[in-house]
KEKOL-132486 format. One line per field, with one value per residue (C-alpha): residue number from 0; x, y, z. Coordinates in nm, 2 decimals. Layout:
N
resi: (NUM | ...);
east: (X | ...);
north: (Y | ...);
up: (Z | ...);
END
This chain:
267
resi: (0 | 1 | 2 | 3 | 4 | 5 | 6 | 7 | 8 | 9 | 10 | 11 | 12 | 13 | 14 | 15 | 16 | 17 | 18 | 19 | 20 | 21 | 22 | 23 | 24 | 25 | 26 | 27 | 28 | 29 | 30 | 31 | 32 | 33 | 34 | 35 | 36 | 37 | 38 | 39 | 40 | 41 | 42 | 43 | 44 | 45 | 46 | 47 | 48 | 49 | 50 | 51 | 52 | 53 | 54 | 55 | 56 | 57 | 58 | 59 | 60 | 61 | 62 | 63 | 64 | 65 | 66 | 67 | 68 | 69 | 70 | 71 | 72 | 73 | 74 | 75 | 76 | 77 | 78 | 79 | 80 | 81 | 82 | 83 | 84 | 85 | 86 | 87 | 88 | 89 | 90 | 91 | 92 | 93 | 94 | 95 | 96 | 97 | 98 | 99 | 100 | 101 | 102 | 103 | 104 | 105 | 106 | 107 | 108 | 109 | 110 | 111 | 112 | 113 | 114 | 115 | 116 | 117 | 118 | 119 | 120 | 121 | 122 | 123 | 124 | 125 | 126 | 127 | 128 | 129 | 130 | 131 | 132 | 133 | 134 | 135 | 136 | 137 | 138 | 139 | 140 | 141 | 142 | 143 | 144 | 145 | 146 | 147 | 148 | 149 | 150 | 151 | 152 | 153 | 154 | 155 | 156 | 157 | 158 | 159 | 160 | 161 | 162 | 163 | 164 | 165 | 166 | 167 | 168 | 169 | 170 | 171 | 172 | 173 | 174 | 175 | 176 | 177 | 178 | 179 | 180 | 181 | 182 | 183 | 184 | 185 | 186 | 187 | 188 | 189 | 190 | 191 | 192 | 193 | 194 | 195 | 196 | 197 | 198 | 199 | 200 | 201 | 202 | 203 | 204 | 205 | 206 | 207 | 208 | 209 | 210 | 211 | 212 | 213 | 214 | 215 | 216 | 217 | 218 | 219 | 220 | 221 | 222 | 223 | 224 | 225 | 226 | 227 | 228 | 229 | 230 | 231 | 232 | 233 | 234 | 235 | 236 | 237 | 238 | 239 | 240 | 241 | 242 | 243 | 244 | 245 | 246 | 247 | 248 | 249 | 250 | 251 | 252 | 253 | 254 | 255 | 256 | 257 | 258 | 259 | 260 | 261 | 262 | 263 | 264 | 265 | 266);
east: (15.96 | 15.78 | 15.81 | 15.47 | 15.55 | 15.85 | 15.66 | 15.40 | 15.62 | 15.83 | 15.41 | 15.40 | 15.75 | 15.69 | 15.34 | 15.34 | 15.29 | 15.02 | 15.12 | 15.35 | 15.50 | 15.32 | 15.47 | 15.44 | 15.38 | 15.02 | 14.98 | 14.98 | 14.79 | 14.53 | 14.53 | 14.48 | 14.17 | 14.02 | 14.09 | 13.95 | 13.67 | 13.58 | 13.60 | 13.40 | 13.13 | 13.18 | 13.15 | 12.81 | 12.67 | 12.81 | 12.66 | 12.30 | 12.31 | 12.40 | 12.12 | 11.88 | 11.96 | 11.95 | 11.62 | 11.47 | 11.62 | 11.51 | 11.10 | 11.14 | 11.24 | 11.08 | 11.13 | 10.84 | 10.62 | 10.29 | 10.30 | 9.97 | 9.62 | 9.45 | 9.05 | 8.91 | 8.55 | 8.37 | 8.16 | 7.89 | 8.05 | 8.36 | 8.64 | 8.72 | 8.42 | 8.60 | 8.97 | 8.84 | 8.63 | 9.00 | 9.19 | 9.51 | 9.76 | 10.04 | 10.34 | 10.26 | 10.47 | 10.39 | 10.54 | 10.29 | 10.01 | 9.69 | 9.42 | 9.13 | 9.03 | 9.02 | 8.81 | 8.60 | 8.45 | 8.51 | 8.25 | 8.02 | 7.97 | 7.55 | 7.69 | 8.00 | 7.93 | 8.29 | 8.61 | 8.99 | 9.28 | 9.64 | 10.03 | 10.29 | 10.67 | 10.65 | 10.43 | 10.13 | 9.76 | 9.50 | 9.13 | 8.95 | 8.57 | 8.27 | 7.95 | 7.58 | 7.31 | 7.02 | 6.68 | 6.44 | 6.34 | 6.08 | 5.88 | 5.99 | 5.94 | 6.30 | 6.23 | 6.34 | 6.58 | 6.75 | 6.77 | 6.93 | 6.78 | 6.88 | 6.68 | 6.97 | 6.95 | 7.21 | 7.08 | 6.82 | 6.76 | 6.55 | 6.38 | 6.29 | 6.53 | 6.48 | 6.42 | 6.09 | 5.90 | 5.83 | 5.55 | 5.68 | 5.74 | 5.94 | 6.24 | 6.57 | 6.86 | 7.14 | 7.32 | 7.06 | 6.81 | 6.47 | 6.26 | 6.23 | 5.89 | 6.01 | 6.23 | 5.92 | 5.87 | 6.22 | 6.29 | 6.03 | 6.14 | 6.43 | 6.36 | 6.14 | 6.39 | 6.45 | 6.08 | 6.09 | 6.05 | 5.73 | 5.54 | 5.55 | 5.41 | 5.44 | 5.49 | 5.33 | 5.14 | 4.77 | 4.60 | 4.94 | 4.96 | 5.26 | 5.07 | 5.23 | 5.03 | 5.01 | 4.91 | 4.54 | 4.36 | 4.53 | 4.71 | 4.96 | 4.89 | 5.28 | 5.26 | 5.52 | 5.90 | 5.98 | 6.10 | 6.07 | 6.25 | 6.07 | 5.73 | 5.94 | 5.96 | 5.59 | 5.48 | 5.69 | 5.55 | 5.20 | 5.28 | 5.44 | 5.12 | 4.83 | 4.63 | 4.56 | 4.33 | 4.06 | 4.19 | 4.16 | 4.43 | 4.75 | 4.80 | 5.15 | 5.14 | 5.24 | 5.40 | 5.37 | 5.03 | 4.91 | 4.57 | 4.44 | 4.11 | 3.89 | 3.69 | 3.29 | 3.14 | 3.46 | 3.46);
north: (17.54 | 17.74 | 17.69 | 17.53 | 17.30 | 17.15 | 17.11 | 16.90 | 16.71 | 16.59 | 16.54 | 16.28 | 16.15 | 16.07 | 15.92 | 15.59 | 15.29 | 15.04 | 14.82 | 14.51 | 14.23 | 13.87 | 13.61 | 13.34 | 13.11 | 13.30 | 13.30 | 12.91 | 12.92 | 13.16 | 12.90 | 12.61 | 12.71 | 12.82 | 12.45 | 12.27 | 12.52 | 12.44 | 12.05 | 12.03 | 12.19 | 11.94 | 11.66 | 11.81 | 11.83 | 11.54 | 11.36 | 11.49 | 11.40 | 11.05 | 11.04 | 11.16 | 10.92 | 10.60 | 10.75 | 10.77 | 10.38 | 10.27 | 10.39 | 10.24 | 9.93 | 9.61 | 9.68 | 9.94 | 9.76 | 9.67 | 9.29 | 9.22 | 9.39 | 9.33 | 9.32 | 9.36 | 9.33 | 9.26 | 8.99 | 9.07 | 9.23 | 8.94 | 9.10 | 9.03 | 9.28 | 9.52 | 9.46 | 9.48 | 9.85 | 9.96 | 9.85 | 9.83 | 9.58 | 9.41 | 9.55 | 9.90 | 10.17 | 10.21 | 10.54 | 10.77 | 10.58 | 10.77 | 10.56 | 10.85 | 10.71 | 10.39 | 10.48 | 10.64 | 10.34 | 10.07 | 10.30 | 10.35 | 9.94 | 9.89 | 9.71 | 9.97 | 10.25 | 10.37 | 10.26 | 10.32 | 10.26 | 10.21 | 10.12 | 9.97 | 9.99 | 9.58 | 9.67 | 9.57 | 9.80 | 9.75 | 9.84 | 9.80 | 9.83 | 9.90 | 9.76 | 9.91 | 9.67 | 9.54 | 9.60 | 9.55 | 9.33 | 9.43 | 9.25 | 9.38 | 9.24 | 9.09 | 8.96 | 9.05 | 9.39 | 9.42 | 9.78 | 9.96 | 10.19 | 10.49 | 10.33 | 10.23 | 9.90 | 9.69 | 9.41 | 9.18 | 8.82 | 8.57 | 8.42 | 8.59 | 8.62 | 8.67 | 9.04 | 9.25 | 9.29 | 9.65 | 9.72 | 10.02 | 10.09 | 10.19 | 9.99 | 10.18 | 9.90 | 9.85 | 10.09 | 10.32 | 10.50 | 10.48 | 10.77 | 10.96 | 10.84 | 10.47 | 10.58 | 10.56 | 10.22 | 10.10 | 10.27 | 10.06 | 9.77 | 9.82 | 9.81 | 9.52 | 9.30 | 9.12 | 9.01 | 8.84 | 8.53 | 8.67 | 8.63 | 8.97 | 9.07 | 9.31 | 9.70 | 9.93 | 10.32 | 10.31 | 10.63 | 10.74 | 10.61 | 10.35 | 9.96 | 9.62 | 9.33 | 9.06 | 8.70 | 8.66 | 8.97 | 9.24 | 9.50 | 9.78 | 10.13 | 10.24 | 10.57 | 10.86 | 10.82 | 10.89 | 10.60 | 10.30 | 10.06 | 10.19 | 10.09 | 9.72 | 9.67 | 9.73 | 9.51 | 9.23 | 9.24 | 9.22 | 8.94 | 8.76 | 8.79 | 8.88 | 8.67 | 8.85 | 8.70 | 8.93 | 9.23 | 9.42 | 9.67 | 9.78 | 10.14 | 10.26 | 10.62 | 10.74 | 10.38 | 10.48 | 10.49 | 10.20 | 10.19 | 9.80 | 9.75 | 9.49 | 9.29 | 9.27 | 8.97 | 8.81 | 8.55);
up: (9.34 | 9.62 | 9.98 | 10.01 | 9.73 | 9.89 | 10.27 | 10.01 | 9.86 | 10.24 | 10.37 | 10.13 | 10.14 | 10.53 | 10.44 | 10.59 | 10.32 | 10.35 | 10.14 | 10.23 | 10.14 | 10.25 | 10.45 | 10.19 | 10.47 | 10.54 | 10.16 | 10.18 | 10.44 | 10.32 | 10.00 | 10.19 | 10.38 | 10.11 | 9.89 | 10.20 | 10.24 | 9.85 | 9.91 | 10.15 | 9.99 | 9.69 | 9.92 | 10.08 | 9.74 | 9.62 | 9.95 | 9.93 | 9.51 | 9.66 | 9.88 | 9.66 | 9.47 | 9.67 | 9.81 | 9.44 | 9.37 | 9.72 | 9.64 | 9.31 | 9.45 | 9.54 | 9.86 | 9.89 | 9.67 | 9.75 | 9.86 | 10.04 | 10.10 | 10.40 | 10.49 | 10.83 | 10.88 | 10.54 | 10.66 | 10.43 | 10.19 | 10.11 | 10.09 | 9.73 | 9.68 | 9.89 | 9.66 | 9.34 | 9.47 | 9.56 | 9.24 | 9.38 | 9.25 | 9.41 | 9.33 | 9.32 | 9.44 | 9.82 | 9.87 | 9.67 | 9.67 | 9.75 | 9.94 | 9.98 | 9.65 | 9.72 | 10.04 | 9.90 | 9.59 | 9.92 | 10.15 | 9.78 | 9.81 | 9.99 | 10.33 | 10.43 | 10.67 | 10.72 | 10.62 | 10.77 | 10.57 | 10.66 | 10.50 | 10.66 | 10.54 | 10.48 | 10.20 | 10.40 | 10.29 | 10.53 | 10.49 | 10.82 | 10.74 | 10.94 | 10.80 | 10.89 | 11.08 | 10.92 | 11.09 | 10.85 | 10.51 | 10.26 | 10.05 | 9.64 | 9.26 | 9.25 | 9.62 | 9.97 | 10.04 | 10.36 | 10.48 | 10.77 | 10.95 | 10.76 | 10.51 | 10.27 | 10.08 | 10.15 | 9.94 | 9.77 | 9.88 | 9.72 | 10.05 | 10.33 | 10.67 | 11.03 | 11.06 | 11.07 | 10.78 | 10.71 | 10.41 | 10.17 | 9.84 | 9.59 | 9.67 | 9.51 | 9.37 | 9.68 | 9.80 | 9.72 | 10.01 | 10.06 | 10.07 | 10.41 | 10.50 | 10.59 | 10.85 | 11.16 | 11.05 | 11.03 | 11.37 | 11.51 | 11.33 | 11.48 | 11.80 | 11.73 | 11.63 | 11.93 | 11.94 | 11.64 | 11.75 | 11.91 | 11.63 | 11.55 | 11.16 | 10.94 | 11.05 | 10.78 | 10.78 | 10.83 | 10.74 | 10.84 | 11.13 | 11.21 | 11.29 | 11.36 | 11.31 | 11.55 | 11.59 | 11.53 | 11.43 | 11.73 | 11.61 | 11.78 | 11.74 | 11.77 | 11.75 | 11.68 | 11.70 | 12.03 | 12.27 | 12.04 | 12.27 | 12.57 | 12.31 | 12.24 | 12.64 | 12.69 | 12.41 | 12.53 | 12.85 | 12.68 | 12.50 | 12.79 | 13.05 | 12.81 | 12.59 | 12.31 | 12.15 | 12.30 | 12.21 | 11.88 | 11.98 | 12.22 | 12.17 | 12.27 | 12.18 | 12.54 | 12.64 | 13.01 | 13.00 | 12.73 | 12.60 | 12.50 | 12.35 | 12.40 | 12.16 | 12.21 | 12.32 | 12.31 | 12.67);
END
């Protein structure tokens, strides 16, 4: 054996070792930790399986059912109109039950403008409904449909009511619209409405121009579409001071400035 060999072989002798022994107490230790570490995340999972579960009983439960459906504001609707358009039946599952469909037949019935819908944990469903105005009735074959002034038909009555009667045709079934060209005259029925009892007639287009009949043979030239209730102010006052019985016509076009005209030899 060389020289070199032998200063090799005492290099590695006088390595130091890095290897030794364990205190069995750190051991146990060590093993400990690590069977509490492995518990707890058993009882974690086992917790949220629980959970998970109770949550899953609880929804199916009688406790979230649906017990009671509430309607606000279907006067002239009823609101049994307004449950049977949401089809939702007691005891139903509360959690997961989707009300934009239900909206959406409820505001398809002729009277409902808008309609809101809530739940409450109690099992309570609410529909609060807004209903549209009517301004107008017009004569038909079946006999007398109510519109609002959008010109939607909110229904058909056999005898007629208390509102304006506005002359056009073709009447659609309710909850259908009328065609565009009845709006002037059911914005100036509208504003006409609390005249009524005026004696105010029927509002209909002459040569296309927008006319309300009056008691005896006068007439009202309305005009266009701006400022109807300033044109419903005006006539009022006519009707209050004037007697009209010689006068053909009141022409509000420009209501500042109305226009009446006289009949002839008429003392």
């Amino acid at each position: 054996m060389t020289e070199d060999q032998k200063m090799d072989d005492l290099s590695q002798e006088r390595l130091p070792s890095h290897e030794s022994p364990v205190d069995p107490r750190i051991e146990a230790r060590r093993h400990d930790i690590r069977s509490r570490r492995r518990l707890r995340m058993w009882i974690s999972a086992g917790t949220i399986v629980v959970v998970l579960a109770i949550g899953f009983g609880i929804t199916q439960s009688p406790l979230l059912d649906v017990d009671e459906i509430e309607v606000i504001g279907a006067r002239h609707t009823g609101a049994a109109r307004v449950l049977e358009a949401a089809g939702i039946d007691l005891g139903a599952p509360l959690l997961g039950l989707d009300l934009s469909g239900p909206r959406r037949s409820i505001a398809a019935l002729p009277w409902v403008d808008q309609v809101r819908s809530s739940r409450r944990w109690g099992g309570k469903v609410t529909f609060d409904v807004t209903e549209r105005r009517a301004v107008a009735q017009i004569p038909d074959e079946e006999g007398w449909a109510i519109v609002d002034l959008q010109g939607r038909v909110l229904e058909v009555n056999p005898i007629p009511g208390e509102l304006p009667v506005v002359l056009f045709g073709p009447v659609p079934e309710p909850g259908d619209w009328l065609l565009g060209s009845a709006l002037p005259l059911l914005e100036a029925s509208n504003a006409l409405v609390p005249l009524q009892g005026e004696g105010i007639g029927s509002i209909s287009r002459v040569n296309g121009q927008v006319i309300v009949d009056l008691p005896g043979t006068s007439r009202v030239r309305w005009g266009g579409r701006d400022d109807p209730h300033g044109k419903a102010v005006v006539l009022a006052t006519f009707l209050s001071r004037v007697d009209l019985e010689c006068y053909e016509m009141i022409d509000l076009s420009v209501p500042e400035f109305p226009v009446l005209t006289r009949i002839d030899n008429c003392s």
